[in-house]
C-alpha positions as CSV (number, residue, x, y, z in Angstrom):
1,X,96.5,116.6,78.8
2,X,93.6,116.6,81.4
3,X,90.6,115.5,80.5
4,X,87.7,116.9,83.2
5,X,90.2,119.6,83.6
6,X,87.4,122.2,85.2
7,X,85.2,120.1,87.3
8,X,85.9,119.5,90.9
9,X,88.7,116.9,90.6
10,X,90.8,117.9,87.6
11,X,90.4,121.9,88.3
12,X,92.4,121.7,91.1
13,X,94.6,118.9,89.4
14,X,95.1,121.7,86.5
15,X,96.0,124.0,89.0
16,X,98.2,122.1,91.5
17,X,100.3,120.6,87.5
18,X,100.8,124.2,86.6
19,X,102.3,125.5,90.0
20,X,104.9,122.7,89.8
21,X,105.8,123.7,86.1
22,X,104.4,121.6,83.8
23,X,103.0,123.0,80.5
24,X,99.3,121.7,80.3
25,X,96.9,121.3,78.6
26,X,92.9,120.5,78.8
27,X,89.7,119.8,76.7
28,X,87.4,122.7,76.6
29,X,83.8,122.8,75.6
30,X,82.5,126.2,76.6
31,X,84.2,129.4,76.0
32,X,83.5,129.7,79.8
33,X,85.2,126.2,80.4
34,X,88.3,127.9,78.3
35,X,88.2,130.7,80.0
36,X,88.4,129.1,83.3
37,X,91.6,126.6,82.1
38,X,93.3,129.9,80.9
39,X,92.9,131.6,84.2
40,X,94.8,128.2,85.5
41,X,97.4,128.8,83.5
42,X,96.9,125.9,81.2
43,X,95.6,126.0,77.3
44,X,92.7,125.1,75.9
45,X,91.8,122.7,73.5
46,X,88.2,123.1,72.2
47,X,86.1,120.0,71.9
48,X,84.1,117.3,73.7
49,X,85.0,114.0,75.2
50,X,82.3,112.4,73.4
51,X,83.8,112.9,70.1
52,X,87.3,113.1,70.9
53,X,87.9,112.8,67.3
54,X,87.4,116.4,66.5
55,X,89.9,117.1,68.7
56,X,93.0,114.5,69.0
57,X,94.6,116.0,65.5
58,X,94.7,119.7,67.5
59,X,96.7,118.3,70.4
60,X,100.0,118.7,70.5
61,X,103.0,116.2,71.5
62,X,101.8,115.1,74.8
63,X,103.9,113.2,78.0
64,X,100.9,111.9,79.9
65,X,97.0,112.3,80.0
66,X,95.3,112.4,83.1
67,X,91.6,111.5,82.7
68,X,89.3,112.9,85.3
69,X,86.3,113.4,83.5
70,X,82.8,111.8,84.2
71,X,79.1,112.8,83.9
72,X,76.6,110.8,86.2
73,X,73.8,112.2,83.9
74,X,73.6,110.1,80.3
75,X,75.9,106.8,79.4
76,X,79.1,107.6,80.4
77,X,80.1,103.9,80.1
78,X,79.2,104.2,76.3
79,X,81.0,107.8,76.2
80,X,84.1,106.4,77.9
81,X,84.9,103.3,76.1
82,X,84.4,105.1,72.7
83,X,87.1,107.8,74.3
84,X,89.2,104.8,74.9
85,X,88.7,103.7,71.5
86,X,90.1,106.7,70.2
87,X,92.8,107.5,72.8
88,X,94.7,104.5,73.9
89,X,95.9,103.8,70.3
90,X,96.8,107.8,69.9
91,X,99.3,107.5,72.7
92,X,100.5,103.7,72.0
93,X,101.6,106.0,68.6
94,X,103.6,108.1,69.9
95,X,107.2,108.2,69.8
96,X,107.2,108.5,73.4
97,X,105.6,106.0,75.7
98,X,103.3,108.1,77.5
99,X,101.4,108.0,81.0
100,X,98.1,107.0,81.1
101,X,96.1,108.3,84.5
102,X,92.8,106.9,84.8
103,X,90.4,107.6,87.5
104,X,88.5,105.0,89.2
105,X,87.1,105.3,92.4
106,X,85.7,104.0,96.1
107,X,82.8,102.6,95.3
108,X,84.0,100.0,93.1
109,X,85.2,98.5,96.6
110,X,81.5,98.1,98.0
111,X,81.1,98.2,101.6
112,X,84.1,97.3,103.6
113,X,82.3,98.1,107.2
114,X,85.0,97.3,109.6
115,X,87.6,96.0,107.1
116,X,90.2,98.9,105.9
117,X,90.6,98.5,101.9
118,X,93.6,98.6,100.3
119,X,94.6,98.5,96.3
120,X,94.8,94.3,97.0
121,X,91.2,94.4,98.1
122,X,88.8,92.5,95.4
123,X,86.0,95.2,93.9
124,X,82.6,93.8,95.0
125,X,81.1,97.3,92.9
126,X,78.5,99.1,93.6
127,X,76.5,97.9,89.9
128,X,76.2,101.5,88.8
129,X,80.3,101.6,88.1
130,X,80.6,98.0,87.7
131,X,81.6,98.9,84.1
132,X,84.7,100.9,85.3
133,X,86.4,97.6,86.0
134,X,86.1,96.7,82.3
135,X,87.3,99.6,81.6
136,X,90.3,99.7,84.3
137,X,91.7,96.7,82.7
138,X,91.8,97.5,79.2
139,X,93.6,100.4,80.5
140,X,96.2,98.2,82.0
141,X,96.9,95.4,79.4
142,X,97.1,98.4,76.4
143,X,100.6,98.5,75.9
144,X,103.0,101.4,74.8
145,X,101.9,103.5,77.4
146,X,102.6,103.2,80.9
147,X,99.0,103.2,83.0
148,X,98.7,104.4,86.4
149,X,95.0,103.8,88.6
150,X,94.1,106.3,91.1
151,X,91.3,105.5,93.5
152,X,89.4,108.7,94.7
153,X,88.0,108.5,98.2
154,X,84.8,110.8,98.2
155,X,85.8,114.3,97.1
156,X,84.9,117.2,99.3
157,X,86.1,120.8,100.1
158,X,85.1,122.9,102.9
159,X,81.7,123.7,101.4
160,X,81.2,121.8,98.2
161,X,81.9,118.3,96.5
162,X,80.9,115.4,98.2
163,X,79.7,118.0,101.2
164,X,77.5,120.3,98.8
165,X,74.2,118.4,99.7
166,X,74.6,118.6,103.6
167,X,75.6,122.6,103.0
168,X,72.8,123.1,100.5
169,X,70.4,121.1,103.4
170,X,71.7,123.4,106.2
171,X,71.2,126.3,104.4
172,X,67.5,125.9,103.1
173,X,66.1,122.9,104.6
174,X,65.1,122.1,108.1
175,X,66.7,118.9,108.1
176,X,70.4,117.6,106.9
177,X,69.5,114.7,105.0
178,X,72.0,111.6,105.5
179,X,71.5,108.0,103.6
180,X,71.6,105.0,105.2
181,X,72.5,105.8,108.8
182,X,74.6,108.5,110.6
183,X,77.5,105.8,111.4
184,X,77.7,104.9,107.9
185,X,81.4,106.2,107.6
186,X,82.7,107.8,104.3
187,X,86.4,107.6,103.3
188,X,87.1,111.4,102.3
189,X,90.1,113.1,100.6
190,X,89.9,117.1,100.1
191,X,90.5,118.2,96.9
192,X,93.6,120.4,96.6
193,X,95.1,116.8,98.3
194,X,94.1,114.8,95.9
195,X,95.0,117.1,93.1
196,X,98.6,116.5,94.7
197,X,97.9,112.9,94.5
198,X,97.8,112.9,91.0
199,X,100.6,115.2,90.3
200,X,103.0,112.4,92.1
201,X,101.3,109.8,90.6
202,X,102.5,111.4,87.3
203,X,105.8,112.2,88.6
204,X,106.6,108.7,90.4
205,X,103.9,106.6,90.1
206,X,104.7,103.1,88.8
207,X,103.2,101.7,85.6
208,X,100.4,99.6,85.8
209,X,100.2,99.8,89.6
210,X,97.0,101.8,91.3
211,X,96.7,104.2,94.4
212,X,94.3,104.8,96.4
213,X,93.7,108.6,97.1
214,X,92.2,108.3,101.2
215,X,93.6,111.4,103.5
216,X,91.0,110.2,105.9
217,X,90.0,106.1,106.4
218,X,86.6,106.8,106.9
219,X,84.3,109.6,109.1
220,X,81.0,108.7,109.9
221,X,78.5,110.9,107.8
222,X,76.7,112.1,111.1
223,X,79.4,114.2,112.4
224,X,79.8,115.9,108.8
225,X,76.0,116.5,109.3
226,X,76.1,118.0,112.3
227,X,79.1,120.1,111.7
228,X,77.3,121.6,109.4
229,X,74.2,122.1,111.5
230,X,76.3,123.9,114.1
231,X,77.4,126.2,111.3
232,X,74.4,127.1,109.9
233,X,71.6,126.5,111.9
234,X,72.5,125.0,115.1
235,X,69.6,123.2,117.4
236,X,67.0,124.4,114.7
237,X,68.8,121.6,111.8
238,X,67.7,118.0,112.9
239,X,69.3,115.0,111.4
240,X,67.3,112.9,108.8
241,X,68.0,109.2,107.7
242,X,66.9,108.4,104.5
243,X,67.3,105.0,102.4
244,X,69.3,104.2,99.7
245,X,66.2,103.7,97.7
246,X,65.2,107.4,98.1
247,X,68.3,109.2,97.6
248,X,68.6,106.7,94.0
249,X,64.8,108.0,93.0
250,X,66.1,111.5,93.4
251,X,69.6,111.6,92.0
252,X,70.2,107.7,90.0
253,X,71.3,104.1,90.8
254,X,74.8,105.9,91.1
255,X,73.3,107.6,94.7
256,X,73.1,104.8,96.5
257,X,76.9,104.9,96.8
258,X,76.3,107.5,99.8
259,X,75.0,104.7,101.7
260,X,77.9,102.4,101.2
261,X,80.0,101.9,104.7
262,X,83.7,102.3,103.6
263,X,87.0,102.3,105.1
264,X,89.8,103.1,102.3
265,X,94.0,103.0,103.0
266,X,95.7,105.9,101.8
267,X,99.3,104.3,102.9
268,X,100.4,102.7,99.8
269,X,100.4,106.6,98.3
270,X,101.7,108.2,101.4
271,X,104.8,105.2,101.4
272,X,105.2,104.7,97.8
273,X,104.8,108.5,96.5
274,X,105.3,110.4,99.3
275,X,101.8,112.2,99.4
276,X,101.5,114.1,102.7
277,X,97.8,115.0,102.8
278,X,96.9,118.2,104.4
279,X,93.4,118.4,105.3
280,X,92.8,116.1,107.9
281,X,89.9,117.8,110.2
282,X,86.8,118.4,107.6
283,X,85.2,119.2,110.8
284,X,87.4,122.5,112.0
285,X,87.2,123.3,107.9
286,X,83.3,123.5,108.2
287,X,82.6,125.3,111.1
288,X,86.0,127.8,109.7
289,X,83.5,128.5,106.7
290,X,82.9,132.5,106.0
């Protein structure tokens, strides 16, 4: 089961499951959403992870749930704990001890600057996801199932995710908009690799141990900006630092995460799982863009 299984992360998560032959299957709450999963190859469930108990009694027997879902617009603390309530004691049910994939993420490490974080580094949170940690360790100490932690680094592909404001910016603005500073450095992870990521973590990942999902430790945010000025407007985009304090009045408290100097480890998953990330020049990727 994938939960989130057409946004940016579990899409390609849904995709990269069914290539290596496992039977999915994901929540659905448009017909377009369920058309989109059956195009994957997976099957939809109908329903909403806001009242998962509509649709826990339509699922059939599952191995493992990978839960990729989020909304930064509304209470998705309240939303995910009540999911929690309903979920964790489904699977601790079962007759099979099942895999439990939770998604947390880099900002719960707060700025590292110079330091390179790894899964032993303490989680001095950005407050908007402080509430994940909570969350994290219920996930851990909930026995009969066997939970696994993966750590996205910021989530980008050629010309979307975490790179769809600098595109949209080149495009129709005059200026590329970066927060904080242009040597405020992002750790970054393309999407098809971290799809991969959690498709080992399912097949070999260790209960109750977390990954962090870095391809790349960290890239200052400048050179993302201006490879994206040379592909679209060249001299005529100009770089623009704004604050924290702006890009939070326009988008939420969560925002201010883009101005959050990181450095994220990847190892432990390349070492430990195996994952051989394959996008390792965003640059080339932009400037490739048709």
């Amino acid at each position: 089961l994938v939960l989130g299984g057409t946004g940016s992360i579990g899409g390609p998560v849904v995709r990269t499951l069914v290539k290596r032959g496992h039977k999915v299957v994901a929540v659905t709450r448009s017909h377009a959403s369920a058309q989109k999963v059956t195009t994957f190859g997976a099957r939809p469930i109908p329903g909403n992870i806001r009242r998962s108990e509509e649709w826990l009694g339509a699922l059939p027997p599952v191995d493992a749930v990978i839960h990729v879902a989020c909304e930064f617009e509304g209470a998705m603390e309240e939303i995910d704990w009540h999911l929690l309530d309903a979920l964790l004691p489904y699977l601790a049910a079962q007759r099979r001890t099942s895999k439990f994939i939770y998604t947390g993420g880099c900002w719960l490490f707060g700025a590292t600057g110079d330091q390179v974080a790894t899964e032993a580094t303490p989680f001095p949170s950005l407050p908007a996801f402080a509430w994940m940690l909570q969350h994290m360790r219920r996930v851990l100490e909930t026995s009969g199932i066997e939970p696994v932690i993966i750590h996205p680094a910021m989530v980008y592909e050629a010309g979307g995710g975490v790179f769809s404001r600098f595109a949209r910016d080149a495009i129709e603005q005059r200026a590329i908009r970066v927060v904080g500073g242009e040597n405020v450095r992002w750790p970054l992870v393309h999407s098809d690799d971290l799809a991969s990521l959690y498709t080992l973590a399912l097949e070999r990942g260790v209960a109750r141990e977390s990954y962090i999902g870095s391809a790349i430790d960290g890239l200052p945010v400048g050179r993302i900006a201006r490879a994206y000025a040379r592909r679209y407007g060249g001299l005529d985009r100009k770089l623009q630092v704004i604050c924290a304090d702006e890009i939070s009045a326009e988008l939420g408290d969560w925002a201010r995460g883009y101005a959050l100097d990181q450095q994220l480890s990847g190892e432990k998953a390349r070492s430990s799982l195996g994952w051989k990330p394959a996008h390792l020049d965003p640059e080339s990727e932009i400037a490739a863009i048709t």
